[in-house]
N, C-alpha and C positions, 0 to 999 in steps of 0.2 A: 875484395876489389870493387871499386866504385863501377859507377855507368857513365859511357858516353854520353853525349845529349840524344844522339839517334837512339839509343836503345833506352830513355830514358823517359822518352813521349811516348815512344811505343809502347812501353809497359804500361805504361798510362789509359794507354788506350784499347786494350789486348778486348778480345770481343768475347772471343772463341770459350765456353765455359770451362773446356777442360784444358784452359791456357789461365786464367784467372787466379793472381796469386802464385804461379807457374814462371818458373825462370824460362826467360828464352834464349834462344842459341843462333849463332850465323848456320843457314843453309833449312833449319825449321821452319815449314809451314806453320805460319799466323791467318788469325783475321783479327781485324783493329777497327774500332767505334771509327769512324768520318764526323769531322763536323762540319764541314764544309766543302761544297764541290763548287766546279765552275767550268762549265761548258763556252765551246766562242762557233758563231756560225758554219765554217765548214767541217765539223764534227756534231756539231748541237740537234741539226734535225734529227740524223737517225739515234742521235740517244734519247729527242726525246719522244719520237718515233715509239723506242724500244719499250721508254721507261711507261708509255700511255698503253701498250700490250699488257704491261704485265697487272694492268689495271689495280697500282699503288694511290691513285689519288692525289694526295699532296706530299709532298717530299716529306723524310723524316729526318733530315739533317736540322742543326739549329740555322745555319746559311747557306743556298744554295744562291749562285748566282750564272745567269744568261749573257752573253755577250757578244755585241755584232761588230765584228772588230774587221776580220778577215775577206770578205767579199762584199766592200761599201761599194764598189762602183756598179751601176748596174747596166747592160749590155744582153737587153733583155728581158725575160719579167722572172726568170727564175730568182735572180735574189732576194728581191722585192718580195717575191710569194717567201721564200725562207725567211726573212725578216717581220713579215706578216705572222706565220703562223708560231716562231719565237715570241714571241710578244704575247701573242694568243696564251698560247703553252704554259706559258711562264707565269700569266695573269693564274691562273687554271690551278697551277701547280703550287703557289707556295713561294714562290722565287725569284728574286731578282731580279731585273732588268736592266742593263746596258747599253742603250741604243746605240746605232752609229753613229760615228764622230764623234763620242764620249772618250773612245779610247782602246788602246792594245789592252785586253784582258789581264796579262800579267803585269803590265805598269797599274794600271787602274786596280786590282786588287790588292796590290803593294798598298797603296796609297788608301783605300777608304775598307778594305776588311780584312786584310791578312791579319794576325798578329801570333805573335810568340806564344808558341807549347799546342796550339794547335794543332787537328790534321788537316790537310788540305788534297784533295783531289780531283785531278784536271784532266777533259780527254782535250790535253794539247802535253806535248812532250817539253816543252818548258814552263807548268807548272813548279817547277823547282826555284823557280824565281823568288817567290815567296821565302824561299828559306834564309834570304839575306834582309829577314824579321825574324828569323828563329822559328817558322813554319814547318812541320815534316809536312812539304807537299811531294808528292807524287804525280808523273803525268804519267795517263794508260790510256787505253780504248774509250769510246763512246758508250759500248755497252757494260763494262764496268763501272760505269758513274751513272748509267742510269740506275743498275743493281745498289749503289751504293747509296742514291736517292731512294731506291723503293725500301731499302731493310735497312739504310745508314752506316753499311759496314763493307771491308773491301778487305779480300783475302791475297797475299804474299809471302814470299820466301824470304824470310829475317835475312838481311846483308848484311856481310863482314863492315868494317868500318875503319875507312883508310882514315886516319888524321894527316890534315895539312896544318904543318904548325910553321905560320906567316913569324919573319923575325925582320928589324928595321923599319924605314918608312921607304915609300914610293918617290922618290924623284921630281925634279920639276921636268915638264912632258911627259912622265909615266905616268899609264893610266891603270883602273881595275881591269881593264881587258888585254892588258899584257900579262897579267896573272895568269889568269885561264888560259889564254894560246899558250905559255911558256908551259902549263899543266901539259896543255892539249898535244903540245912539244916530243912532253916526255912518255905520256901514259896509253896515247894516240886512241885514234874513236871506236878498237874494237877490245877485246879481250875484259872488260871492265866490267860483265852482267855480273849478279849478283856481291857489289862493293855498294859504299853509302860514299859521301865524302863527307868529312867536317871539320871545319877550320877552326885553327886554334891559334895561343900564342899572341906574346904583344903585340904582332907586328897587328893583329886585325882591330887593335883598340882606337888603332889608327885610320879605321875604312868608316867609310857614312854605307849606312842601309844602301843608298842608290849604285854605289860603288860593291856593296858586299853581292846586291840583285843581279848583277853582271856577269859576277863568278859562278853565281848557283845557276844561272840560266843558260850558261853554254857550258856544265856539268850533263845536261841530255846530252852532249855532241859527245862526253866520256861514254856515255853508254850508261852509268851506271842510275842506280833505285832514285836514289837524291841527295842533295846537297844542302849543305846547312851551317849558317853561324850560330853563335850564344847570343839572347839578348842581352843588354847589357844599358850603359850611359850613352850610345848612341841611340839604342833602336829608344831608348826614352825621347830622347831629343823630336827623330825622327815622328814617333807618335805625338808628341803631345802638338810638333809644329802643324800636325794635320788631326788636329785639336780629339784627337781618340788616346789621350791619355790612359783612361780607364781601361784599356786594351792592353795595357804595358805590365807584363811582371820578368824580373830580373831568371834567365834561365840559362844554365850553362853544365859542360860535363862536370862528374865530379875530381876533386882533385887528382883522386889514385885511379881515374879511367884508365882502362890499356887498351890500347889501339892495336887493329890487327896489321898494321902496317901503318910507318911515318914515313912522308913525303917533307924535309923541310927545305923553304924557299924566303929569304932572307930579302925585301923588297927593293933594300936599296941597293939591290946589283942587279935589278933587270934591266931590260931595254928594251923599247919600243919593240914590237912583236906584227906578224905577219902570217898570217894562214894563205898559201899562195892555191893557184889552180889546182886542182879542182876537188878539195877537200880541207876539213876543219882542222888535219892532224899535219897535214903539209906546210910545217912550220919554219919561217924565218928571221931572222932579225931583221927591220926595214933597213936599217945599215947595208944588208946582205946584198940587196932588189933596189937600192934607191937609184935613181934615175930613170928610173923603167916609164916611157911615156904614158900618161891618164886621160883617158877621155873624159871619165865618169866619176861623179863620187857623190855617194847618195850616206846619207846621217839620218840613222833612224834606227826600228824597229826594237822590241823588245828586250834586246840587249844593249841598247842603247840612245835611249831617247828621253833621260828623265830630264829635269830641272836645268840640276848642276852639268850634265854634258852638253845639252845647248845654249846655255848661259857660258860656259867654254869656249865653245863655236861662236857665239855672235861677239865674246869680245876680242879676240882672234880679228875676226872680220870687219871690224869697226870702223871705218873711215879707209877701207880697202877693196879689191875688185876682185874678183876670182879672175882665174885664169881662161883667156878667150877661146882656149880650144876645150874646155871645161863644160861639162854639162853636170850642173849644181842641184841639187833638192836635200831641202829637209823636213822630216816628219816627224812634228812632237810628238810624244805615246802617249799623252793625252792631251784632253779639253784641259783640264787643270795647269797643264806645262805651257799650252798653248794661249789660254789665258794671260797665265803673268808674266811671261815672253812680251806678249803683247802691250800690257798695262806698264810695264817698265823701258820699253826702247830696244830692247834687246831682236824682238824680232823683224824691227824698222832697220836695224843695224845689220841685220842679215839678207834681208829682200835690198837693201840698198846695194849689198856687195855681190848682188846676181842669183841671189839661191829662189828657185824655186821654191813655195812653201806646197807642200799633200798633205792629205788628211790624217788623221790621227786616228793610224790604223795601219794594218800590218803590210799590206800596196806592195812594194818591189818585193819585199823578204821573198813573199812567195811567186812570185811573177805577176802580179798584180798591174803591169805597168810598171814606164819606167825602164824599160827592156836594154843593155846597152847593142849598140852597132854589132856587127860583122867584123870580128877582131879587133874591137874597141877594150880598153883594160877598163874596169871597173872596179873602184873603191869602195867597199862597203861597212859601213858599223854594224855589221848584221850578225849572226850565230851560223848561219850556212851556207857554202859554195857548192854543194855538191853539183856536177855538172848536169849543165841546161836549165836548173833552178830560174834563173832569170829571167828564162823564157825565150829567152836566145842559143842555138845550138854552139856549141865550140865556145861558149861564155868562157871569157879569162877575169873570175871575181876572185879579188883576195878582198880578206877581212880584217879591218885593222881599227884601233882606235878609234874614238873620237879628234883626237889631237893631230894623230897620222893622218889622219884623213881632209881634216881642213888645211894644215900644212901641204897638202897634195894639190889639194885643189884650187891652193895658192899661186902654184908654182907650175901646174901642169903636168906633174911628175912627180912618180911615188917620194917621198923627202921626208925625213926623220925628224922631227918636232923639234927636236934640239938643236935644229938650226936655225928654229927662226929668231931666234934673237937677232943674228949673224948675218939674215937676209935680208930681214925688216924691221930691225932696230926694235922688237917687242920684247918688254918685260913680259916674265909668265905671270898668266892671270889665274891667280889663285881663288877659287870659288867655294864660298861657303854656303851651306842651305840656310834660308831663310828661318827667321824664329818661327814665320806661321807661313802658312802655306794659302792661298786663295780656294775657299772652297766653295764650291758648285754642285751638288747633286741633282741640280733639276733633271737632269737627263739620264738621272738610273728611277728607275718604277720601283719602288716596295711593291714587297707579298699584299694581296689582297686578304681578307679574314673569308671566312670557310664560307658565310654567307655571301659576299662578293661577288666570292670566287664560282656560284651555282647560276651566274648573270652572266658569267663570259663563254661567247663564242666561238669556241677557235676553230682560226681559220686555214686551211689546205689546200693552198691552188693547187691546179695539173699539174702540176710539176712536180710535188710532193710525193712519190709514192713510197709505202711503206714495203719494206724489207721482207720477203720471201727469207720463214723461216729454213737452218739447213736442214737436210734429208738426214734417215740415219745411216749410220755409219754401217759397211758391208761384213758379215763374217769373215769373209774371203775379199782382198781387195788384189784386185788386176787390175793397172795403169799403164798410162801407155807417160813417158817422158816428153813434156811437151817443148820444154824449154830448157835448157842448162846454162847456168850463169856465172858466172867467177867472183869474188869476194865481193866485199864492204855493198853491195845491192841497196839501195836505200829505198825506203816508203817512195821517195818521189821515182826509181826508178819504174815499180810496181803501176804506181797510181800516179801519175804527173798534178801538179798543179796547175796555175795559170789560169788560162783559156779554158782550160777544163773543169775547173773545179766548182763551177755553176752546176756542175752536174752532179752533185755528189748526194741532193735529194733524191736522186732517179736511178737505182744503180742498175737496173737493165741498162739505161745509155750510157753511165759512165763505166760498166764495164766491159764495154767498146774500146778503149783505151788501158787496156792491164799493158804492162810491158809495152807501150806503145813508141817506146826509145828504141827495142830491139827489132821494131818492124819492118822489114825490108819494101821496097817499092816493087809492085807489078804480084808480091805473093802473098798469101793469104796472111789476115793478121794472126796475133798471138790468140787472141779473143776469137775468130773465125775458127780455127782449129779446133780450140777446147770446147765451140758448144758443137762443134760438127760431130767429135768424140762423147759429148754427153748427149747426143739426138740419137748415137749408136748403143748407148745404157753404158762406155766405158769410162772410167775415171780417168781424169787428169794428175801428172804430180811434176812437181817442182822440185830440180834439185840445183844445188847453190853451195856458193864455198862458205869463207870464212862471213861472220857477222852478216848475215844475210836477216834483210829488217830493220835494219838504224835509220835513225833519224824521225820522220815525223810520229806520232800514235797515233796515224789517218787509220783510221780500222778500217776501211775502205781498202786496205792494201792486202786485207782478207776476206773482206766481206765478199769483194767483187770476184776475186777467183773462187769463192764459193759459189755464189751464183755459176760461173763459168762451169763448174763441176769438177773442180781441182780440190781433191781428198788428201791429199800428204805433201809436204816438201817435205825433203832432204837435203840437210846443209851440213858442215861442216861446225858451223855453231849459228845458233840466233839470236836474235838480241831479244830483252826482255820483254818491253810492250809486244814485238808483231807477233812474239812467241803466244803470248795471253791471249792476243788476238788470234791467230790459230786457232788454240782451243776454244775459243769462245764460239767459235764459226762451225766447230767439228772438223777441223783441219787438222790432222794428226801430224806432230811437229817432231821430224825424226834425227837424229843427230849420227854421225856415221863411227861407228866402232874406232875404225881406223881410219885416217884422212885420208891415204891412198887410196880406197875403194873409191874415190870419188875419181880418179880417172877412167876407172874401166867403164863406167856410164857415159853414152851417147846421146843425142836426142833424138826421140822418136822411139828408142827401144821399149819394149813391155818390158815392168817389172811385176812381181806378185808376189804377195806378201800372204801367206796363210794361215788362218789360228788369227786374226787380228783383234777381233772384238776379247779373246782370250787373252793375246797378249797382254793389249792396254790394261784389263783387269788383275791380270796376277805374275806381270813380267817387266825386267827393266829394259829388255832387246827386244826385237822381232828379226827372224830373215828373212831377205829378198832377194827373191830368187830372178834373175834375167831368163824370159818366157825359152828361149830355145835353149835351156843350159849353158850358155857362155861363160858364166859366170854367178858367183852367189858371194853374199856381203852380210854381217850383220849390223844393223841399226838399233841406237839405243834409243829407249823413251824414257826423259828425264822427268816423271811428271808424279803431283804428288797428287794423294789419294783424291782430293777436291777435284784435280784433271783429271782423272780417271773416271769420275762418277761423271763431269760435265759432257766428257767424250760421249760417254755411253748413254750420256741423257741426249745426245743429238744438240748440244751443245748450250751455253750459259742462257738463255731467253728460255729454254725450256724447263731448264735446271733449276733458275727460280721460279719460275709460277708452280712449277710441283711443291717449292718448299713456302713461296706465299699462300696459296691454297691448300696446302696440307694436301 
């Protein structure tokens, strides 16, 4: 039997020596060579924070790259010092540079380093981007790409590997991101931990790289490892117009692969697609929702801001006016896009028709600005609505096209693309990429050489402080329930963005705001409880339903209830990154036997779990026991032996410098 492409870089790449030459399996712990990582500002200090503890020196990947994508505006001096001390860092380290305004991390490394058969490793959760180049990238925690910089290797559990085998073409008005939603439709954002996805099939001979980066980037919103096409005569195309030919070799599964499950999706029967409030898997057809009034429609971000989608958008726009009760913006995802936007008319053609132009960088995605009204509907080309994301409470954003979205903001009302011929007499504008692409790199820094690299300063304003490693983990753990939460929980629930995420140098202040959605007015916060509980010497734990952890790899969404003194959640299931993240943190991550157990727990009640340090080392359960007998439950530990040594090592920063320093 042949190999997938997924399991086909992997083997490639297998680290582990007593995996070398060794067949691997779905659900085996691997470790695999890294050739590439890429950090972006609100995850990059504390990795590289972490990666400067474990006193590595210069990275040992062949590219790493740094990038200030996610907190350009500054309101205050905190980003400016984050900004500062990346640059620093990075001079220091071996690595890359991507200043601000250069661009969204996952467009920008599309475009000038991805390439096919590589690994790629990101602490941002749509790292998967890449794989519409034939990249196995992975997004995870910040402290696993620093580890992955200090030793160049990063440890996981082999996933099964769904094939999506694409059959027909796309439609005129269909976009690559009616694929995805229609995926997102059917597979929805939780039960997906440990799957791969990889598309297959005629129908993708017919996708440009920019159209395939779309699908692999909102595959974090499936939950799963990552996502992936074959190289092939596009991703040539693609390379050699962004003149990195050299980077191009032909990669695909092989014939007789067997897939552990087929999804097939046939393209020329979709329809325009709709992710409605307040989630990526709450899916519609815009047909379903059209008329629904539009305040807002914002065209941007990572899943959607290459070339070819705003070159879509401005000829759309061309000699037209947005809609006057319309609030218009658009953010190319890069300098590059923004560039030839410019040098061709296309983006005169869009600021004539009303669009605000932002910066080229991730801005609204994450509440950056941009915020819509007090029950204003908001259109977005973005990958996430989870609610409040915006920055506005009771946010109503769906996610939709490119195509949907400018047709909306036409017209003032959600409107299905395929009518605009019908409303304003437009042929569709079929848009090809360019033979070459305009290239600019003045604003990424190369690695300095080793001697350089003993001249630089770097530098750490106040605001930088370095991460309080965690405590060790107790024999006997007594906790007290501080919070109880109901499903799909997201990173942003945990750790908000926005306004806040200035803060994520600093996590004594930002773990001021854990749960800071569930805070009640006039009573103590979530954060006020848990250190009033850790000043008493008892432990905090977290328990939660289904998929509790999706969405961002903020390791912050562990890190900070560590700090807090929060030793265990209990969920119902977790998703993969915050899971890592857990262990990494010494956060023992417990999954419940039975899913009923999880109503007999209250908040506030004690629970205590005995034998623990024993458990983790030589069991797949623990019991926990409710302190006054009410009740008793057992929890499983899904964790493989590497989680069990890091547990017991007081968690991944300690784990490696015992195995860097021997």
């Amino acid at each position: 039997m042949g190999q997938t492409l997924v399991y086909k870089i992997l083997s490639r790449h297998i680290a582990a020596p007593e995996q070398v030459g060794g067949k691997i399996a779905a659900g085996q712990p691997i470790g695999i060579r890294i050739d590439q990582t890429l950090t972006q500002d609100a995850t990059g200090t504390t990795a590289f924070l972490l990666f400067e503890s474990m006193g590595a020196g210069r990275v040992k990947t062949d590219i790493s790259v740094s990038y200030i994508d996610h907190n350009i505006a500054g309101f205050g001096p905190e980003n400016h010092n984050d900004h500062l001390y990346l640059q620093t860092i990075a001079a220091k380290s071996g690595v890359y540079h991507s200043r601000a305004g250069n661009g969204i991390c996952h467009q920008v490394h599309l475009e000038r380093f991805a390439r096919p058969g590589a690994t790629l490793l990101g602490s941002d959760s749509h790292t998967p981007t890449a794989g519409g180049i034939g990249t196995l990238a992975i997004g995870t925690g910040g402290l696993d790409v620093a580890v992955a910089m200090t030793i160049g290797q990063f440890y996981l559990t082999c996933p099964k590997v769904l094939g999506v085998k694409l059959t027909g073409q796309l439609g005129q008005w269909l976009a690559a991101k009616d694929v995805i939603l229609k995926l997102l439709g059917q597979l929805t954002t939780k039960g997906n931990v440990g799957w791969a996805v990889e598309y297959f099939g005629e129908g993708t001979k017919r996708l440009s790289v920019p159209q395939r980066a779309t699908i692999t980037n909102m595959g974090a919103e499936l939950g799963v490892t990552t996502s992936i096409f074959a190289s092939d005569e596009q991703t040539r195309k693609f390379l050699v117009a962004q003149k990195r030919e050299k980077d191009y070799q032909p990669l695909t599964a092989d014939a007789d692969a067997e897939y552990d499950r087929i999804i097939e999706v046939n393209l020329g029967e979709l329809e325009p697609m709709a992710a409605c409030p307040s989630s990526p898997d709450n899916v519609k057809t815009v047909a379903e929702i059209a008329g629904i009034q539009t305040e807002q429609v914002v065209i941007g971000s990572c899943t959607n801001s290459s070339f070819a989608d705003l070159m879509m958008v401005a000829k759309v726009l061309k000699g037209k006016r947005i809609n006057n009760m319309v609030e218009f913006a658009v953010a190319p995802g890069s300098r590059e896009v923004l560039n030839m936007l410019a040098e061709n008319g296309a983006l005169a053609d869009m600021i004539s028709a009303g669009a605000r132009v932002l910066e080229s960088g991730c801005g609204p995605c994450i509440g950056q600005g941009f915020s819509p009204g007090d029950g204003a509907v908001s259109l977005r080309t973005f990958n996430r609505n989870f609610p409040d994301r915006s920055g506005t409470r009771g946010d109503k954003v769906y996610l939709v096209s490119c195509e949907t979205a400018v047709a909306s903001a036409l017209t003032g009302q959600i409107t299905d693309p395929r009518d605009l011929p019908k409303l304003f007499g437009l042929k569709y504008p079929k848009i090809e990429l360019p033979d070459e692409f305009t290239i600019n790199d003045n604003m990424i820094e190369p690695p300095l050489s080793e001697e350089e690299t003993s001249k630089v300063k770097v530098l750490r304003g106040p605001t930088i402080v370095v991460p309080e490693p965690p405590p060790s983990l107790p024999k006997e753990l007594q906790s007290q329930v501080l919070i109880k939460c109901g499903d799909k929980i997201t990173t942003d629930h945990i750790m908000p963005a926005g306004a806040f995420l200035k803060l994520r140098s600093n996590v004594p202040e930002y773990a001021k705001v854990v749960f800071n959605c569930f805070n009640e007015e006039d009573k103590p916060t979530f954060a006020e409880r848990a250190l009033q509980l850790k000043q008493k010497g008892t432990a905090g734990v977290i328990v939660a339903g289904e998929s509790y952890g999706q969405g961002s790899s903020r390791e912050h969404a562990a890190l900070c209830p560590m700090h807090l003194g929060i030793r265990a959640v209990i969920a119902k299931s977790i998703e993969r990154i915050h899971k890592a993240n857990l262990i990494n943190f010494c956060i023992v991550p417990v999954e419940f036997a039975e899913p009923g157990d999880y109503d007999k727990i209250k908040a506030a009640e004690m629970l205590q779990i005995d034998n623990l340090l024993e458990a983790i080392k030589n069991s797949d359960e623990v019991k926990i026991v409710e302190k006054n007998g009410k009740y008793e439950f057992v929890g499983k530990l899904k964790l493989s032996a590497r989680d069990r040594e890091i547990l017991l090592s007081a968690g991944l920063l300690n784990y490696t410098r015992k195995k860097v320093n021997g």
